[in-house]
Backbone bond lengths (Angstrom), bond angles and torsions (degrees), N, CA, C in turn:
res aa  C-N    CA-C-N  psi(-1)  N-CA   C-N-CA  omega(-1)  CA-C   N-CA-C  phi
1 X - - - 1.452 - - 1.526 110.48 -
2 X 1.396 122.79 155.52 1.346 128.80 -176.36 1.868 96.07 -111.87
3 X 1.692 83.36 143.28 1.691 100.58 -164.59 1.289 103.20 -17.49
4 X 1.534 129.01 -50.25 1.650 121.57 -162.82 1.515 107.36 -81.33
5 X 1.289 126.02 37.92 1.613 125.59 174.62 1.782 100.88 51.82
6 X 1.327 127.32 16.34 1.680 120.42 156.83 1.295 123.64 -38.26
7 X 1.276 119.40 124.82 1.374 121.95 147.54 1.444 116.52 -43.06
8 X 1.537 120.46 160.06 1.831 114.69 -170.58 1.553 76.99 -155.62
9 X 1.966 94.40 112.40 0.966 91.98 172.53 1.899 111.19 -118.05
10 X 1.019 127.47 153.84 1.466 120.34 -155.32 1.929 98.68 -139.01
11 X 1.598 92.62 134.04 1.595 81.62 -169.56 1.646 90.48 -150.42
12 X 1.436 133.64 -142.69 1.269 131.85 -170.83 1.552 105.55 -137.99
13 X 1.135 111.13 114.22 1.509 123.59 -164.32 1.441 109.80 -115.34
14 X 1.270 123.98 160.96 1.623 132.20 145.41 1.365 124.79 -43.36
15 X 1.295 122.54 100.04 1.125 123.84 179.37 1.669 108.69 -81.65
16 X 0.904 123.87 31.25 1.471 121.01 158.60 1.282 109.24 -148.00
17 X 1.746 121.03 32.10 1.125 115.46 142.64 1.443 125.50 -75.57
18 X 1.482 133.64 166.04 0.920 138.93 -160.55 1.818 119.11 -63.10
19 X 1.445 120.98 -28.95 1.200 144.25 -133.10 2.020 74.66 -119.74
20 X 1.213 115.12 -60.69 1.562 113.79 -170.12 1.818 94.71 -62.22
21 X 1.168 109.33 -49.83 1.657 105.19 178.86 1.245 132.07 -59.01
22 X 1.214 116.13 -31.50 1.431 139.64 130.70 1.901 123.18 -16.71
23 X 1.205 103.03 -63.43 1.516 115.73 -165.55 1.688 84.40 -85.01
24 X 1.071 125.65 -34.47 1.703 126.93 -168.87 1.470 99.58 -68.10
25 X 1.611 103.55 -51.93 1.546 93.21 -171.89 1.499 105.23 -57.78
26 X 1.514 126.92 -77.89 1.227 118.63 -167.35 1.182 121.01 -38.24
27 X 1.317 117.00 -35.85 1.876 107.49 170.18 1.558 107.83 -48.32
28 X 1.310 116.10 -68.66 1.778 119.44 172.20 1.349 115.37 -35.31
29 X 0.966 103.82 -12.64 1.786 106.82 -160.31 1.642 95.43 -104.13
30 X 1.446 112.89 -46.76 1.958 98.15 168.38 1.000 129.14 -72.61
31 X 1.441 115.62 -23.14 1.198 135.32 175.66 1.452 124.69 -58.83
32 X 1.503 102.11 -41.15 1.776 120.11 172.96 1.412 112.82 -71.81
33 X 1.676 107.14 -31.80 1.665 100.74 -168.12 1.938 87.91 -91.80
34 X 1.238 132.20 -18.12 1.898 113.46 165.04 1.677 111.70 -80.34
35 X 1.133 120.52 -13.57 1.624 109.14 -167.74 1.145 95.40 -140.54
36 X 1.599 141.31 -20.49 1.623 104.62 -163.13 1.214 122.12 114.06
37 X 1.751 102.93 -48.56 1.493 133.06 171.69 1.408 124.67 -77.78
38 X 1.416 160.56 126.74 1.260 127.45 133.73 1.776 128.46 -89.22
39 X 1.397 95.22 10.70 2.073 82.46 157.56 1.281 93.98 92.69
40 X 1.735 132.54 -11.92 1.614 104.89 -158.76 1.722 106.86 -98.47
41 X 1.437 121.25 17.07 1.638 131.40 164.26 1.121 105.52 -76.70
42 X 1.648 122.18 -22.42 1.175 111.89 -151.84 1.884 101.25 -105.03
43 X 1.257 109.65 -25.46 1.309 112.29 174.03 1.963 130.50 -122.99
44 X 1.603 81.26 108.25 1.819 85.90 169.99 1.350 120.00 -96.53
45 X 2.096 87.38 142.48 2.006 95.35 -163.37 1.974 96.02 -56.76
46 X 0.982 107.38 -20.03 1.900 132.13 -152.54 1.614 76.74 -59.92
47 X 1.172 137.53 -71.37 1.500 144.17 -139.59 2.136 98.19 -95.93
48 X 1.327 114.99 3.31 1.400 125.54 151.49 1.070 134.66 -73.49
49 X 1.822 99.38 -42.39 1.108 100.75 178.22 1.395 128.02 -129.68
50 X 1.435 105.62 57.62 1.444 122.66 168.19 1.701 99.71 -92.43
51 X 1.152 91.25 165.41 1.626 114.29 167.02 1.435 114.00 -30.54
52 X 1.642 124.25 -52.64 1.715 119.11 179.68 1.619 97.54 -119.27
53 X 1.543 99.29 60.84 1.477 114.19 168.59 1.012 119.41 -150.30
54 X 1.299 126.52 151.77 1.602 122.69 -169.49 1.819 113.69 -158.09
55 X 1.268 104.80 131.40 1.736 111.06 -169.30 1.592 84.73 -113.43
56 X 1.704 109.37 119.31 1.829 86.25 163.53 2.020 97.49 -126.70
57 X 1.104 123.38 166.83 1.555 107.93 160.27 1.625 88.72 -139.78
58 X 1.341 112.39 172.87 1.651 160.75 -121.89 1.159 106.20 -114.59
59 X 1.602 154.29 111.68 1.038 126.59 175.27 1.718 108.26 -143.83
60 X 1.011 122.14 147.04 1.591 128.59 161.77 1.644 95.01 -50.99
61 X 1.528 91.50 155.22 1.827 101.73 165.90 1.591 126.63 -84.50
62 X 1.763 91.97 16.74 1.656 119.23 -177.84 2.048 94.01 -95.93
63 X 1.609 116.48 -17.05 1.446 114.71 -148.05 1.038 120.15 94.35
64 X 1.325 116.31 -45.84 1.983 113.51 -166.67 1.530 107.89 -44.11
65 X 0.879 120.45 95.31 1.904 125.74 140.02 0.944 113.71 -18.90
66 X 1.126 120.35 113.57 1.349 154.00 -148.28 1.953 101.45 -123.85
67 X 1.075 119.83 -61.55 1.824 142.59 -140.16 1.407 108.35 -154.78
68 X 1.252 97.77 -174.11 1.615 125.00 171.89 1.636 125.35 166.29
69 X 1.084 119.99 149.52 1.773 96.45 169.56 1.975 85.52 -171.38
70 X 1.173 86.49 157.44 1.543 96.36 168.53 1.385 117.41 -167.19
71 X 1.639 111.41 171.83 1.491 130.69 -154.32 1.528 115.09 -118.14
72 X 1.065 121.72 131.62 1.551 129.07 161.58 1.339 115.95 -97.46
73 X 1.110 99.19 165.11 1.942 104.02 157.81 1.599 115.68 -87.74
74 X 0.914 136.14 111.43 1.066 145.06 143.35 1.465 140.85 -54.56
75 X 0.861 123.68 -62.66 1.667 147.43 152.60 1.535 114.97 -119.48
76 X 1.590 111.96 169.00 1.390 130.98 163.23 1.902 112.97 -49.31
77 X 0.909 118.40 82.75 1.261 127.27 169.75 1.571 102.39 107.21
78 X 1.020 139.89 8.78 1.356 150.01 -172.94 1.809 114.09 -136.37
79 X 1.671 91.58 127.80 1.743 96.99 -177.62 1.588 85.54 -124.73
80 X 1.086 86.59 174.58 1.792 119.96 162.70 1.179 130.00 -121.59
81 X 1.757 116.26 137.78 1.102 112.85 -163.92 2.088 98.94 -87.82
82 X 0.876 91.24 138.90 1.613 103.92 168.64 1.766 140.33 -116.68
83 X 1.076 122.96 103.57 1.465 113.48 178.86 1.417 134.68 65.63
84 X 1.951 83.22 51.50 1.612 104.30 -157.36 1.806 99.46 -85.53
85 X 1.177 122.23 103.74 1.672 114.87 -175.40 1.862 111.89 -122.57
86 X 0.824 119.20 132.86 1.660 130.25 167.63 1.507 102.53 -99.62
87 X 1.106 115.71 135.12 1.836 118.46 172.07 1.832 109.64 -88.41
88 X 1.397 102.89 141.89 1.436 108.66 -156.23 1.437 125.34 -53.76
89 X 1.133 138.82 142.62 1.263 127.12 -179.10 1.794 114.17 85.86
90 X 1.410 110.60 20.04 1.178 117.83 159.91 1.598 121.05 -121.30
91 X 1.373 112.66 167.58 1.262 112.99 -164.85 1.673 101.13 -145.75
92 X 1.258 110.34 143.23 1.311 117.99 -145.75 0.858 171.75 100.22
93 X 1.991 96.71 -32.32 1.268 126.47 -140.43 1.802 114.87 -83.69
94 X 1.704 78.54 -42.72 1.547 114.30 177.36 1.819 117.97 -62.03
95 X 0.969 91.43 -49.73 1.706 115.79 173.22 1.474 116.00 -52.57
96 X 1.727 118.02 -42.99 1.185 148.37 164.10 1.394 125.82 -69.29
97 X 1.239 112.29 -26.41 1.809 127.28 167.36 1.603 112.15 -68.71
98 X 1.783 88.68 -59.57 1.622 95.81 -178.59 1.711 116.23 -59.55
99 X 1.070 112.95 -57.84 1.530 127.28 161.79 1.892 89.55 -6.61
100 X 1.744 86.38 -112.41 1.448 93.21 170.89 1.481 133.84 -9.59
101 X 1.432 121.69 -52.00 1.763 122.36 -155.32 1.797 78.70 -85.64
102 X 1.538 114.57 -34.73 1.766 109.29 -175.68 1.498 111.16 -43.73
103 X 1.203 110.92 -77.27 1.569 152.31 162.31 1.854 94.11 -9.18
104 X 1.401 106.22 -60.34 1.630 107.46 -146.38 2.128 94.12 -88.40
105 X 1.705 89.06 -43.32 1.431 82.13 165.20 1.583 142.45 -61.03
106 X 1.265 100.68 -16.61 1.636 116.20 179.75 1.628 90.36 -64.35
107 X 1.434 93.42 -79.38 1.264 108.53 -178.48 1.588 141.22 -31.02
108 X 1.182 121.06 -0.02 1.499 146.11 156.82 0.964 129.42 -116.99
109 X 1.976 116.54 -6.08 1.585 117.82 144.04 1.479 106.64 144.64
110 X 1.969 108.13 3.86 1.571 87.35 -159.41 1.356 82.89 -87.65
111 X 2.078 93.68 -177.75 2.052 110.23 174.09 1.536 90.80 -124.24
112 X 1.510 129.93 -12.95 1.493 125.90 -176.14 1.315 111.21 -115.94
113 X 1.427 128.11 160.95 1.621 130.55 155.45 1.884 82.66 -124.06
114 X 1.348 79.30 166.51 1.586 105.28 176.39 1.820 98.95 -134.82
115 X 1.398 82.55 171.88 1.789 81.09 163.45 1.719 97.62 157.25
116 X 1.493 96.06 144.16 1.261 106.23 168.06 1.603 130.01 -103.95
117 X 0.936 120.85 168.06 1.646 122.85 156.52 1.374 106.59 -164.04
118 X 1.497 110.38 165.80 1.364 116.40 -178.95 1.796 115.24 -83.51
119 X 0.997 103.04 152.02 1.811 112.12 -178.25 1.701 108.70 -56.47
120 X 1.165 114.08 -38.93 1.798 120.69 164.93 1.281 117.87 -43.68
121 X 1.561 112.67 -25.72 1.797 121.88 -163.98 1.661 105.08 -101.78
122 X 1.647 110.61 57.53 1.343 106.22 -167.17 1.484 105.78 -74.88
123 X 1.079 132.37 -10.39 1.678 141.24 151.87 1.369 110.41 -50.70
124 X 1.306 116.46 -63.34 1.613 107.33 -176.89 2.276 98.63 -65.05
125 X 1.270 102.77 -43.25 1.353 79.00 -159.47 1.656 111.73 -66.57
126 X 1.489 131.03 -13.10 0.917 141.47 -157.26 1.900 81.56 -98.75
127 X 1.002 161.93 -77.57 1.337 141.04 134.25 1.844 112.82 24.34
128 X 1.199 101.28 -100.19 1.497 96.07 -164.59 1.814 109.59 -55.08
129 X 1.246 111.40 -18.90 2.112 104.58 177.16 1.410 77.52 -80.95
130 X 1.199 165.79 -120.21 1.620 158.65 -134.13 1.433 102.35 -28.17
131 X 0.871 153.07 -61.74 1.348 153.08 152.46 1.599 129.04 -39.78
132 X 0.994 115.82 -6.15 1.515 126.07 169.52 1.665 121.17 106.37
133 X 1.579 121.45 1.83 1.232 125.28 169.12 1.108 120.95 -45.91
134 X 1.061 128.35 156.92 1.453 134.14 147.83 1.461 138.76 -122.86
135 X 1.067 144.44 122.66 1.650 119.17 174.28 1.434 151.29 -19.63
136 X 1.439 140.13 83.92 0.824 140.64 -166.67 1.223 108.73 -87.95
137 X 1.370 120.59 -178.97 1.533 139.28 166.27 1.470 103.18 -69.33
138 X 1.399 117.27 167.99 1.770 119.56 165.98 1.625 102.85 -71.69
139 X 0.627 124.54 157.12 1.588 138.91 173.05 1.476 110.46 -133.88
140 X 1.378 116.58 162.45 1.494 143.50 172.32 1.656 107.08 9.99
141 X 0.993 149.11 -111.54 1.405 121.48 -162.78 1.711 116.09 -88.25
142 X 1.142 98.91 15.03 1.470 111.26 -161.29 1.795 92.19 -101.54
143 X 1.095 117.88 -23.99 1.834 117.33 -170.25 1.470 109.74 -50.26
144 X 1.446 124.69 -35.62 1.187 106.32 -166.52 1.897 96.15 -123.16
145 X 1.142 117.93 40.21 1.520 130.60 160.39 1.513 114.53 -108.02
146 X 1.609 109.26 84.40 1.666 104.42 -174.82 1.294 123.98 -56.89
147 X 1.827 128.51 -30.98 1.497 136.79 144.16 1.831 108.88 -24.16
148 X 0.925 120.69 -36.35 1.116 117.43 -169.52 1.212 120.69 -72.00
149 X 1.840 127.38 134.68 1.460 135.62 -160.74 1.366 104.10 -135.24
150 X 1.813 113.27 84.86 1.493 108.04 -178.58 1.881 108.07 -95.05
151 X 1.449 108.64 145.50 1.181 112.67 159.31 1.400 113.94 -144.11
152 X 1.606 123.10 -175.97 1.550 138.91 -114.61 1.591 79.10 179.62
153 X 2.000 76.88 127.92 1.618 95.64 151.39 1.453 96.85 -161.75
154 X 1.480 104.02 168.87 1.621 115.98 -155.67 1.628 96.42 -111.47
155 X 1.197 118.51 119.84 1.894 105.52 -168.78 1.906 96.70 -124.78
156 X 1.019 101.49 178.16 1.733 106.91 -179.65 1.202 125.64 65.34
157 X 0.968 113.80 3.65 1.746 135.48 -170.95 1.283 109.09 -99.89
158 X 1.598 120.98 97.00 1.384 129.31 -159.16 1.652 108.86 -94.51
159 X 1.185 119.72 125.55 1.417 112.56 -165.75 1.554 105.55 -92.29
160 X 1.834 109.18 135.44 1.642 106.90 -173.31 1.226 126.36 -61.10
């Protein structure tokens, strides 16, 4: 929940509406003032919103944008999570993205997420191990970036 006890509701939006571009920039924008980087070479809205892709963001039941995060395909049964952000001073928000991108990714066939972040983002990484990540190897453009902190989790997998 966000400080005012809001509902956070999270669904699949236009990522090149104004409000999603919005939440994109400021992600790029913290991102540049910890590394240098803001991340936006690394993610096209184009590969969100195909068929086994998905852009969703976060919202109060007022609208206010809250979040966002979304998924590619990566491999045969494996996506990646992409440009997962909550705006500061909320609570929930993040927790509520992943939920969702889990949920929507099962649901079009994957059994893995991937995902990176940098070793500086001990908030996000301390985030995704609370959520069920685990440590992976570097993968695909990430192999030869030693900053780089990929992890893996196994989703859709219904226990008997």
């Amino acid at each position: 929940m966000t400080p005012f006890e809001t509902a956070i509701l999270v669904r699949r939006e236009d990522p090149w509406s104004l409000e999603a571009q919005a939440l994109l920039d400021e992600l790029s924008a913290m991102l540049a003032v910890f590394s240098g980087d803001g991340g936006q070479s690394r993610f096209s809205p184009e590969d969100a919103c195909s068929a086994r892709g998905a852009f969703v963001v976060a919202r109060t039941t007022q609208g206010l944008a809250l979040g966002c995060g979304a998924f590619r395909r990566f491999d045969y049964g494996v996506a990646e999570l992409k440009r997962l952000y909550s705006r500061p001073n909320t609570c929930g928000v993040g927790k509520a993205i992943l939920t969702q991108l889990e949920a929507d990714a099962a649901a079009v066939g994957y059994h893995t997420l991937l995902l990176e972040t940098r070793s500086f983002n001990r908030r996000a990484i301390a985030f995704y191990e609370r959520n069920g990540f685990t440590p992976t190897a570097r993968y695909g453009i990430y192999v030869h970036q030693p900053d780089a902190r990929c992890f893996a989790k196994t989703i859709g997998v219904k226990a008997d």
